[in-house]
C-alpha positions as CSV (number, residue, x, y, z in Angstrom):
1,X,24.2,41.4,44.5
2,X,22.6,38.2,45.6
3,X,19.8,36.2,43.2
4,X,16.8,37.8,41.9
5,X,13.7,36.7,40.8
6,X,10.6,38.3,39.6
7,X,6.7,38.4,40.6
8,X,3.8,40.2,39.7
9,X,2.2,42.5,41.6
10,X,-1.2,44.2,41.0
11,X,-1.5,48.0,41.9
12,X,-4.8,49.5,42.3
13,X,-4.7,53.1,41.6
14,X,-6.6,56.3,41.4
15,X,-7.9,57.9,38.2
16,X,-5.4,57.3,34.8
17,X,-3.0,55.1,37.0
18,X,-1.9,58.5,39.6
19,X,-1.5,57.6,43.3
20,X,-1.0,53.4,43.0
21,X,-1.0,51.2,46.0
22,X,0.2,47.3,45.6
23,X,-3.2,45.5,46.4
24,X,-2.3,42.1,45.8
25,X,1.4,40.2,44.8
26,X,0.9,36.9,43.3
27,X,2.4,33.8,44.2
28,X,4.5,32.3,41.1
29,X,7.9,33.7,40.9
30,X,9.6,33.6,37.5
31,X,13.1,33.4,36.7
32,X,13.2,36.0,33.9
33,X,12.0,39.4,33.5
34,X,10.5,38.0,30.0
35,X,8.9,35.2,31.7
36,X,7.2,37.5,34.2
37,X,6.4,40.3,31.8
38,X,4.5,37.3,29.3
39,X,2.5,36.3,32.4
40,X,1.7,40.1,33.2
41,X,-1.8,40.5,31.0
42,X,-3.4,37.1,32.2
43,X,-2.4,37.8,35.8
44,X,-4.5,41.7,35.3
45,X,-7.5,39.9,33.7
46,X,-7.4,37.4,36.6
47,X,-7.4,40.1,39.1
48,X,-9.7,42.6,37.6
49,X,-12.5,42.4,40.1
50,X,-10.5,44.1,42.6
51,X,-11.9,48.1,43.4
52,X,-10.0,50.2,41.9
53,X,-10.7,52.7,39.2
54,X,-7.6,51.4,37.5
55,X,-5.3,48.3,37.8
56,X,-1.8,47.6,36.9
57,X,0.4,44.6,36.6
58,X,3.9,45.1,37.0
59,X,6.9,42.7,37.4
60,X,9.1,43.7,40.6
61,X,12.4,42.2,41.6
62,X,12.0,39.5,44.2
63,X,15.1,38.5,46.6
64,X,14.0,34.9,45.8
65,X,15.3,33.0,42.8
66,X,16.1,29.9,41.7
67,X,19.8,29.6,41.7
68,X,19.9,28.6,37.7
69,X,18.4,31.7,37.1
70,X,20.0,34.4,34.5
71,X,20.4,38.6,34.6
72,X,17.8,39.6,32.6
73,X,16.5,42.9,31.0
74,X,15.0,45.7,32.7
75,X,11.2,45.5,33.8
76,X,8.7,47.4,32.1
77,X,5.0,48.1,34.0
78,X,1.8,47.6,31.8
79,X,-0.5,49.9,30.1
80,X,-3.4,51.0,32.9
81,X,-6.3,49.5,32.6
82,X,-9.7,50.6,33.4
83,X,-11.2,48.2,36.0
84,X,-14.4,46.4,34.4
């Protein structure tokens, strides 16, 4: 497997975070999946004027990584939240 990076992308869904569509991918890439997953909350609040009932920020594996760059753990999505 070649190098992987990570980058946020924000989802826009339906009602209590059912049928989600990527609306938006943000530009930094991280190296780690702890880097992107600290970066996740500020990235939603940044992003919340987008219209969707609900929004979501979730890391997702990018083909595109610095070569220093470890293996990390597993990605976990954020808690919906309600768009304001």
């Amino acid at each position: 497997m070649g190098p992987v990076g990570y980058f946020i992308a924000i989802l826009g869904c339906a009602d209590s975070g059912a049928s989600c569509q990527t609306v938006a991918t943000l530009a930094p890439h991280y190296e780690s999946a702890a880097q992107c997953a600290a970066a996740r909350d500020d990235a939603l609040d940044r992003n919340s004027d987008l219209d969707f009932p609900t929004l979501i920020a979730q890391c997702q594996k990018s083909s595109v990584r610095p070569a220093a760059a470890k293996r990390d753990a597993p990605l976990a999505p954020t808690q919906p939240r309600a768009a304001a």
